[in-house]
N, CA, C and O of each residue as an XYZ file, in Angstrom:
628
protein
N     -12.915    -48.969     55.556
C     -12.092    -48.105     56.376
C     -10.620    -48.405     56.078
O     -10.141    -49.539     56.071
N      -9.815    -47.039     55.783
C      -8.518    -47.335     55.514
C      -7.723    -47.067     56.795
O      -8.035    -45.984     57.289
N      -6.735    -47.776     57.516
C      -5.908    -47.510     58.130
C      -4.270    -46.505     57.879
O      -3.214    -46.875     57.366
N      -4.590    -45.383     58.384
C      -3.016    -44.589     58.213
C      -2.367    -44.493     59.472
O      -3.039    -44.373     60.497
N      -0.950    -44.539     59.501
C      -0.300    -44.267     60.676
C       1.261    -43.518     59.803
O       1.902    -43.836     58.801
N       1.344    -42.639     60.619
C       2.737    -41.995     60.465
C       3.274    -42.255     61.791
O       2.447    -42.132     62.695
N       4.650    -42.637     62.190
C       5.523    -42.253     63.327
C       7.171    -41.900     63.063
O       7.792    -42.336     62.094
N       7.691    -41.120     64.004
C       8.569    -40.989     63.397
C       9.662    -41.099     65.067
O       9.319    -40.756     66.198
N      10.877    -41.645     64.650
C      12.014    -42.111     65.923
C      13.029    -41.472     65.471
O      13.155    -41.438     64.247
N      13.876    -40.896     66.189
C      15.554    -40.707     66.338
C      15.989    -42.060     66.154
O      15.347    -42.985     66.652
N      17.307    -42.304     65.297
C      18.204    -43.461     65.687
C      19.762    -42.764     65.893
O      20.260    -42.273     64.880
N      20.401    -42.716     66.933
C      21.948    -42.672     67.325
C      22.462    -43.503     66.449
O      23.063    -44.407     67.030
N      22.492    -43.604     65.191
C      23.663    -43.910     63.790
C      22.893    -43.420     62.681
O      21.701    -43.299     62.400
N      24.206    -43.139     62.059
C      24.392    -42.456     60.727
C      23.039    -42.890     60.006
O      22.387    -43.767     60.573
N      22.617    -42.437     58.975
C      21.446    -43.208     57.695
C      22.252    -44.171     56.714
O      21.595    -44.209     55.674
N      23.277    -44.886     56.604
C      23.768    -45.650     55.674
C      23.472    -46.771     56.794
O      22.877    -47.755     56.355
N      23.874    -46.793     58.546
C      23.338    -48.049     59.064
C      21.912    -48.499     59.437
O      21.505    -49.616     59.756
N      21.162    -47.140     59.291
C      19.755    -47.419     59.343
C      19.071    -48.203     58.261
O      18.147    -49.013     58.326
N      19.815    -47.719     57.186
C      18.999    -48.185     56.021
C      19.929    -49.614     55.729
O      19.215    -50.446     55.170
N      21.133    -50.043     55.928
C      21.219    -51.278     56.165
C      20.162    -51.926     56.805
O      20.068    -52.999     56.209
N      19.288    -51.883     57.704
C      18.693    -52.703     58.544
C      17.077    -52.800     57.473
O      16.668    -53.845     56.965
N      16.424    -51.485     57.356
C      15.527    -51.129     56.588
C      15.468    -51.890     55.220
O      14.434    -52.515     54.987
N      16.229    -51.896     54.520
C      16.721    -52.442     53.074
C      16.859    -53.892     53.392
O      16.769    -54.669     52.442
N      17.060    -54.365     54.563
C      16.879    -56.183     54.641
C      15.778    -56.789     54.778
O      15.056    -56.350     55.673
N      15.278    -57.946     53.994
C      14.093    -58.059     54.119
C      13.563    -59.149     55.772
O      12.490    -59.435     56.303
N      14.976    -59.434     56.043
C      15.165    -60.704     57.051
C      14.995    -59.743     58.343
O      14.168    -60.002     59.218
N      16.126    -58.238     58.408
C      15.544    -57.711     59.663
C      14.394    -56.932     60.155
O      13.925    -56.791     61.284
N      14.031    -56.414     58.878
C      12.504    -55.934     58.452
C      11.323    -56.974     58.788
O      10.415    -56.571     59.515
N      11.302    -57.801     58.480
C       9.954    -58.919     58.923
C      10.581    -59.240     60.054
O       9.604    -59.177     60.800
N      11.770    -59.638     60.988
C      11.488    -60.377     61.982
C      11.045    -59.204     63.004
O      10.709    -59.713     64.073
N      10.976    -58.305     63.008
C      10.321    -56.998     63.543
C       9.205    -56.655     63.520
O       8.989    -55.540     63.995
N       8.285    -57.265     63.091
C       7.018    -57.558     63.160
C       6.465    -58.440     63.521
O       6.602    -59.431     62.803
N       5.510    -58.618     64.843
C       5.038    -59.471     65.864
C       4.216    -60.444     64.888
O       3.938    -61.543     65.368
N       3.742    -60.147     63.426
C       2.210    -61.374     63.202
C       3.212    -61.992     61.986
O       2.651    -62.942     61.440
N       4.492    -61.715     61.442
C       4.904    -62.135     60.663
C       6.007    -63.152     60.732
O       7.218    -63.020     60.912
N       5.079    -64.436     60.495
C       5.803    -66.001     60.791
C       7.145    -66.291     60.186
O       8.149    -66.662     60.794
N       6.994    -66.031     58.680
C       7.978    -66.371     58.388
C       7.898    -65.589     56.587
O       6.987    -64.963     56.046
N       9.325    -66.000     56.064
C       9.630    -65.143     54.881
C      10.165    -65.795     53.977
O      10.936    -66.663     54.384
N       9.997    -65.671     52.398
C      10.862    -65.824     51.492
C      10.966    -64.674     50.708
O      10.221    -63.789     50.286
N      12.245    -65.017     50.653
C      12.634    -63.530     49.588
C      13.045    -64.109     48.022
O      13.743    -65.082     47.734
N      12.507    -63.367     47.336
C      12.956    -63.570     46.138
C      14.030    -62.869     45.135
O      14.373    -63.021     43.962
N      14.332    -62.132     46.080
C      15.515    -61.131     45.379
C      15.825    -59.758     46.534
O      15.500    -59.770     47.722
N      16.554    -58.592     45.789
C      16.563    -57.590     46.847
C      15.344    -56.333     47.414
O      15.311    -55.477     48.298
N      14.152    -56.972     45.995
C      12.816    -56.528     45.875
C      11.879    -56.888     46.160
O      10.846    -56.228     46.270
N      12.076    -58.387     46.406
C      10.334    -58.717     46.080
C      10.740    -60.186     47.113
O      11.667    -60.996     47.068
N       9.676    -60.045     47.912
C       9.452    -61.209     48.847
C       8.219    -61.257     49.481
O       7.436    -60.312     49.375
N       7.794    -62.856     50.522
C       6.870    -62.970     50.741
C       6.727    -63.257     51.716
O       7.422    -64.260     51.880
N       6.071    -62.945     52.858
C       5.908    -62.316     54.628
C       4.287    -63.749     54.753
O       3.261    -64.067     54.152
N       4.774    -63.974     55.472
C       3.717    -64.899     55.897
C       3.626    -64.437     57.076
O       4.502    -64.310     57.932
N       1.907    -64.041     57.117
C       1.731    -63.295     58.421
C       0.574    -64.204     59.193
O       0.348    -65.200     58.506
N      -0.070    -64.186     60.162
C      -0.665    -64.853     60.971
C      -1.571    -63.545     62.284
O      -1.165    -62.990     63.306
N      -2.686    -63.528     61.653
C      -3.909    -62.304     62.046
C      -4.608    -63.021     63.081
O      -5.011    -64.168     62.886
N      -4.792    -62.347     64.290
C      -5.526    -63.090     65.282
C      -6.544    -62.500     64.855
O      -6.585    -61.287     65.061
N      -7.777    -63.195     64.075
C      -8.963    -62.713     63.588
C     -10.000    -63.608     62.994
O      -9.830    -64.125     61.889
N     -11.058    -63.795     63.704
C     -11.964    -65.049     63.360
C     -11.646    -65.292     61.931
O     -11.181    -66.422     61.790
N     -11.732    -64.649     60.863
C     -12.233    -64.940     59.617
C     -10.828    -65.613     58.661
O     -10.818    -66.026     57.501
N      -9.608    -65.510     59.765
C      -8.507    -65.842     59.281
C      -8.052    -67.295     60.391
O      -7.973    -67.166     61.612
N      -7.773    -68.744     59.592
C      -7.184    -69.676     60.503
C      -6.076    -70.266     60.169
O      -5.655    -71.362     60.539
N      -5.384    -69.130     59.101
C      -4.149    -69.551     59.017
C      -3.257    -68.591     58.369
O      -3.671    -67.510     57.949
N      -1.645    -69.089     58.251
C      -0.795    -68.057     57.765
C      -1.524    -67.161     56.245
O      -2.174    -67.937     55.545
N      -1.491    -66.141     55.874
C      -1.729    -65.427     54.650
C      -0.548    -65.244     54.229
O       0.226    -64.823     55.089
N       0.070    -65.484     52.738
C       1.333    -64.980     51.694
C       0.703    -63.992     51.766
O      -0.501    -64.075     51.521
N       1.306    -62.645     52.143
C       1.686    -61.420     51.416
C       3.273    -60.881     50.926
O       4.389    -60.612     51.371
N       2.319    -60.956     49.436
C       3.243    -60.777     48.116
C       3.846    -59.475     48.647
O       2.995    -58.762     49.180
N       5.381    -58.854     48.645
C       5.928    -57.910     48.814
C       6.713    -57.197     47.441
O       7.222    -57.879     46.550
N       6.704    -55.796     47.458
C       7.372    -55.487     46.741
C       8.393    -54.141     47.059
O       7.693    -53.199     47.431
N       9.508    -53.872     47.026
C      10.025    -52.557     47.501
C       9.672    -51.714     45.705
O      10.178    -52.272     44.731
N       8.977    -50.669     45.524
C       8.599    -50.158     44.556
C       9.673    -49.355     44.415
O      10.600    -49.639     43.656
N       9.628    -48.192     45.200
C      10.813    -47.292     44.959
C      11.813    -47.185     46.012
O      11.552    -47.269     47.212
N      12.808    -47.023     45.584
C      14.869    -46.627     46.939
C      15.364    -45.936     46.730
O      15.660    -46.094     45.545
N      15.806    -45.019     47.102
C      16.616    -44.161     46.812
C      17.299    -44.421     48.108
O      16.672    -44.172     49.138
N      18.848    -45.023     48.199
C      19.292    -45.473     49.045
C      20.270    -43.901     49.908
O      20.180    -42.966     49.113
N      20.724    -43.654     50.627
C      19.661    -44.106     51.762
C      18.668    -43.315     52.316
O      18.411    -43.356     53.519
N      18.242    -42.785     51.734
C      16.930    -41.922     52.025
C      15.590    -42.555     52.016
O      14.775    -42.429     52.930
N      15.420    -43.192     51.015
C      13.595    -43.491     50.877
C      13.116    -45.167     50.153
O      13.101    -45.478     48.962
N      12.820    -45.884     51.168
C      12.152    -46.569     51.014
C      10.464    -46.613     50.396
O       9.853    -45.694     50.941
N       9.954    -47.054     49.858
C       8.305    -47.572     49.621
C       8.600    -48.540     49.261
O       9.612    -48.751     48.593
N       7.372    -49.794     49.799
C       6.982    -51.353     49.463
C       5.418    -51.289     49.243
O       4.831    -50.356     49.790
N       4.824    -52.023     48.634
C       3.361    -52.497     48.461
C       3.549    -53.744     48.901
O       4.454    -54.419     48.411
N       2.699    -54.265     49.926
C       2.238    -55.943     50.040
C       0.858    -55.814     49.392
O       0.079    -54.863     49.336
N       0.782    -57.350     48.812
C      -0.902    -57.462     48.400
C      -1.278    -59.253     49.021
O      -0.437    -60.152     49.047
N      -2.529    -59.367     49.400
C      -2.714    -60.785     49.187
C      -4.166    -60.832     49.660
O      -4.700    -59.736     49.490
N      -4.948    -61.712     50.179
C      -6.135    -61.604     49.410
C      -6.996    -61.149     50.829
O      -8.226    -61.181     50.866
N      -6.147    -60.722     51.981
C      -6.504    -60.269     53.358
C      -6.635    -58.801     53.263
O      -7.564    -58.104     53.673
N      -5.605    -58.464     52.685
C      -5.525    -56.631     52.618
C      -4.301    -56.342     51.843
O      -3.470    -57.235     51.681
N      -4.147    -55.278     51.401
C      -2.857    -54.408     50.829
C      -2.307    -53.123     51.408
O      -2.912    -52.051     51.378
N      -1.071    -53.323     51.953
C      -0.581    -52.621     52.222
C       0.351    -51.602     51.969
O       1.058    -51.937     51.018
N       0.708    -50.289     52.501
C       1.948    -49.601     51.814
C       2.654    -48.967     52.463
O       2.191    -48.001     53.069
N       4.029    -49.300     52.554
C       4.765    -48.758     54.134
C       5.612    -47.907     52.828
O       5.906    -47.988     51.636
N       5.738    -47.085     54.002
C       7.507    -46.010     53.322
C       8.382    -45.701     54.390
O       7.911    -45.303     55.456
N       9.316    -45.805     54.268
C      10.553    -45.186     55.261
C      11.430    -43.938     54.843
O      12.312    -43.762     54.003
N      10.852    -43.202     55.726
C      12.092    -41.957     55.042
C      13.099    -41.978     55.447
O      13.124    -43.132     55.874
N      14.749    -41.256     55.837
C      15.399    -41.309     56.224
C      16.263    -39.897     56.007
O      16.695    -39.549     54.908
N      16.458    -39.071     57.363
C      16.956    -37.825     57.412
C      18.052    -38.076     58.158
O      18.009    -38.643     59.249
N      19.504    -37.497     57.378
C      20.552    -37.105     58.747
C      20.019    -36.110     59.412
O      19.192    -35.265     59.069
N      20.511    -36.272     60.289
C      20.567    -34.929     61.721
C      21.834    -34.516     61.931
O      22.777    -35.306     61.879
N      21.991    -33.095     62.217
C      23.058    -32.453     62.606
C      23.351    -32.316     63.940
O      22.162    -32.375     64.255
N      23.930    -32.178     65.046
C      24.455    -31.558     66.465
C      23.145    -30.652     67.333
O      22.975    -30.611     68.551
N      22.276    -29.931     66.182
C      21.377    -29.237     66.621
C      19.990    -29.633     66.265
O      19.085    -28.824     66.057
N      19.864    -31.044     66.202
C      18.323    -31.834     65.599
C      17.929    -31.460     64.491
O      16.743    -31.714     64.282
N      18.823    -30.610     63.158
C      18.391    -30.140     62.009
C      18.486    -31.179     61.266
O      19.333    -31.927     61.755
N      17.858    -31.772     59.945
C      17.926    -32.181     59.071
C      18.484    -31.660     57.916
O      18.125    -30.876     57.037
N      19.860    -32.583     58.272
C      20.997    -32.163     56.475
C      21.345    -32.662     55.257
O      22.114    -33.610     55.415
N      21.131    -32.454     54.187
C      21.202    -32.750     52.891
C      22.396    -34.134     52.542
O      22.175    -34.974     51.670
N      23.379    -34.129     53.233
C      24.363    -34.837     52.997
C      24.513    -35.922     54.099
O      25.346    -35.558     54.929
N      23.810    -37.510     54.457
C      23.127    -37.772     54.855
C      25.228    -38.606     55.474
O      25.460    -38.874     56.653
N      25.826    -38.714     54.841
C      27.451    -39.434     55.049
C      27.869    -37.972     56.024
O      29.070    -38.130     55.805
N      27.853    -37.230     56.540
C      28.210    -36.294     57.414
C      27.499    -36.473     58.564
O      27.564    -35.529     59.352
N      26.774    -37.503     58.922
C      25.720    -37.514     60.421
C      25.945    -38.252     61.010
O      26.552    -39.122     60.385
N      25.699    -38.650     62.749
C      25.781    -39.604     63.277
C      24.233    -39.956     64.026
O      23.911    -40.804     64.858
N      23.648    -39.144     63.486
C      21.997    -39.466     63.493
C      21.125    -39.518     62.762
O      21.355    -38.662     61.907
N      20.183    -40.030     62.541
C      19.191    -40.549     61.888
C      17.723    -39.956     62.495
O      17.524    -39.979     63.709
N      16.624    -39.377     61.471
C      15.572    -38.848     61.626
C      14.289    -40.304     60.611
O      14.260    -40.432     59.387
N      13.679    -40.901     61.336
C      13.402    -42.094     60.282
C      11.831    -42.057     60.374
O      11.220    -42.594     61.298
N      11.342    -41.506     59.535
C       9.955    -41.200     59.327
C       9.013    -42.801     58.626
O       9.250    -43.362     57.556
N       8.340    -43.043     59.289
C       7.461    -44.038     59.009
C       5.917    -44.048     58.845
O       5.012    -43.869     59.660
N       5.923    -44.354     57.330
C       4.136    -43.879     57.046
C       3.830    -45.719     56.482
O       4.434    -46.587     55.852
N       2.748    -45.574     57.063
C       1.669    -46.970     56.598
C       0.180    -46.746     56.139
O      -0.426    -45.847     56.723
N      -0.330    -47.292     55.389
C      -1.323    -47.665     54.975
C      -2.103    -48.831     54.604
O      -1.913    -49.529     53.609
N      -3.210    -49.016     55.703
C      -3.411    -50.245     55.307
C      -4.814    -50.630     54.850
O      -5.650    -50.150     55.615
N      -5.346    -51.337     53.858
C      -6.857    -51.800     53.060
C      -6.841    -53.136     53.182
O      -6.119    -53.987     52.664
N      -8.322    -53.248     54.431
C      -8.465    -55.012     54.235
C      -9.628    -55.157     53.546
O     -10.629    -54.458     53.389
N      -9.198    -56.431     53.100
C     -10.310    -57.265     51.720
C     -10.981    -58.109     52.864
O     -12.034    -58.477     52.343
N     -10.947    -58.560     54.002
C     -11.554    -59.235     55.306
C     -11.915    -58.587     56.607
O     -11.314    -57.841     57.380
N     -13.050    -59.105     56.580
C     -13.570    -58.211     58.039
C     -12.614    -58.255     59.252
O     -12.549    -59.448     59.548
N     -12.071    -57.756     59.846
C     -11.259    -57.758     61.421
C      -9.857    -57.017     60.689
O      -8.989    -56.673     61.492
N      -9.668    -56.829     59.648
C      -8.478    -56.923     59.468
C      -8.134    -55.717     60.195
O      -7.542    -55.704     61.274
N      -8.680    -54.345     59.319
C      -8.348    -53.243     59.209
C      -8.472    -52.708     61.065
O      -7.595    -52.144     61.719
N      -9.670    -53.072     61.461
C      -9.693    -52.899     63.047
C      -8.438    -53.506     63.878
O      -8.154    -53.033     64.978
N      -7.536    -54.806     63.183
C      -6.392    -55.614     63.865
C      -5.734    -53.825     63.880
O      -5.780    -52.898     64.688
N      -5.152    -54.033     62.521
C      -3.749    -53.052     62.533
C      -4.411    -51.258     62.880
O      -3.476    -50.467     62.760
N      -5.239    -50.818     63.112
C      -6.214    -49.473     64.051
C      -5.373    -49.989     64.980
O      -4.286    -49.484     65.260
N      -5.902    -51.147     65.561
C      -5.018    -51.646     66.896
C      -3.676    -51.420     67.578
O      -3.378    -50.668     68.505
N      -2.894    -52.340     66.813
C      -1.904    -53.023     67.076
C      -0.839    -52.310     66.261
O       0.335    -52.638     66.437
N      -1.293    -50.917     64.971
C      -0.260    -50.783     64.343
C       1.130    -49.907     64.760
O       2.282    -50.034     64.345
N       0.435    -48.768     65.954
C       1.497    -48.618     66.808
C       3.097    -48.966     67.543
O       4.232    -48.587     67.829
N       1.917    -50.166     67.546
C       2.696    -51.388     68.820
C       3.618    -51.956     67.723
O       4.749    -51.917     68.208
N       3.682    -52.497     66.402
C       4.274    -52.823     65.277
C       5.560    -51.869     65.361
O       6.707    -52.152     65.710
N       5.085    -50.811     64.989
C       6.156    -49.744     64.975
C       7.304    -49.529     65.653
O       8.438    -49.349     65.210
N       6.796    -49.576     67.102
C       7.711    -49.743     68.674
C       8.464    -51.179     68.167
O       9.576    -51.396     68.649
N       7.982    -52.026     67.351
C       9.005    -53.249     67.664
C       9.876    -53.199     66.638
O      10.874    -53.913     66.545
N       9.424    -52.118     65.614
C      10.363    -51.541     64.643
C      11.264    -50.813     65.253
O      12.440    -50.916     64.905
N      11.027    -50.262     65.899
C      12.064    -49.285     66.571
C      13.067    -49.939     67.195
O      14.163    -50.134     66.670
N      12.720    -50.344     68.445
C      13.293    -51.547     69.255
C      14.109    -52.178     68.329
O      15.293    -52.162     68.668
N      13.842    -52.812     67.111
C      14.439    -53.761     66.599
C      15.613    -53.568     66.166
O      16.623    -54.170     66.531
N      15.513    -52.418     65.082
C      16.929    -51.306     64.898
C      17.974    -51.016     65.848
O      19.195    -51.120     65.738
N      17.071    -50.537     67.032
C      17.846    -50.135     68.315
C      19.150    -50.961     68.301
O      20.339    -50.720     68.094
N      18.183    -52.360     68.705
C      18.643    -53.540     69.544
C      20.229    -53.629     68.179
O      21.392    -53.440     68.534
N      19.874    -53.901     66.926
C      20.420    -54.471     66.335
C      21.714    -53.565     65.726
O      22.831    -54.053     65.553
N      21.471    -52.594     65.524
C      22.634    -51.498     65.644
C      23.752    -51.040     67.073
O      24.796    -50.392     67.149
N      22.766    -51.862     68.198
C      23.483    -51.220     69.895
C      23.419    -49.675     69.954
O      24.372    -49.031     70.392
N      22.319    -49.106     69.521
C      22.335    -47.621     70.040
C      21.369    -47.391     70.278
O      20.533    -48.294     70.309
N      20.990    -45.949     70.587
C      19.602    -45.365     71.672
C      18.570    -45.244     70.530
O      19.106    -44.972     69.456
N      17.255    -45.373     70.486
C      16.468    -44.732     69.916
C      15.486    -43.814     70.715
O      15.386    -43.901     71.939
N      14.731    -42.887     69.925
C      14.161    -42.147     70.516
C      12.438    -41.660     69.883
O      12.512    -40.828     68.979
N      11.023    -42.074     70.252
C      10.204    -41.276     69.788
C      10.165    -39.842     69.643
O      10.646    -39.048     70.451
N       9.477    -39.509     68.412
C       9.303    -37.933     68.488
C       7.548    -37.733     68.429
O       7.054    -36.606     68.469
């Protein structure tokens, strides 16, 4: 069973400060509740030590990270792999105009449209049922996290 989730939030700032936050790998993992701790190895590739409340797991898992494709500041994709599951997040990133439209010229906005797709394949039993779970709730602390760390409103859509 593969896990998909799309969600998507308003952020009250521009897409050059969203994707500041998005593009870090330090505020990106601490925004995620199972992920202990991190090394980064560059502005691409780092490694998320996560911690699965799940019998078959009794300790941290390295998942290997990679940001595959950027197109700054519009579009994020990463692959994690490690021997629990593989994952594949993307972040889109839309200005908004005065009237909730999405505009081409992303330095003319003071809002942000930030589309979030995941996919997730576990190689261990519990996994894929964890993040069915909990991957929601991940998301919200994505949100939150931005919020918090920019000082402005966010909003589900």
């Amino acid at each position: 069973m593969t896990v998909r989730v799309e969600r998507t939030f308003e952020v009250s700032a521009p897409p050059e400060r969203v994707w500041a936050f998005i593009s870090d790998h330090e505020k990106r993992a601490g925004a995620i509740s199972v992920v202990e701790s991190f090394d980064a190895e560059d502005d691409r590739h780092a490694t998320w030590h996560v911690s699965l409340p799940i019998p078959v797991i009794n300790r941290t898992v390295p998942v290997e990270t990679e940001d595959t494709d950027r197109e700054e500041p519009r579009y994020a994709r990463f692959v994690g792999r490690s021997r629990a599951m593989r994952v594949i997040g993307e972040h889109e990133l839309r200005g908004l105009d005065a009237g909730d439209k999405e505009v081409d010229d992303p330095g003319s906005t003071e809002r942000t449209r930030l589309t979030n797709r995941f996919l997730v394949d576990g190689n261990l039993p519990g996994v894929e049922r964890f993040f069915k779970r909990n991957l929601d709730d991940e998301l919200r602390n994505l949100q939150h996290a931005i919020g918090r760390d920019l000082g402005v409103e966010t909003t589900s859509r």
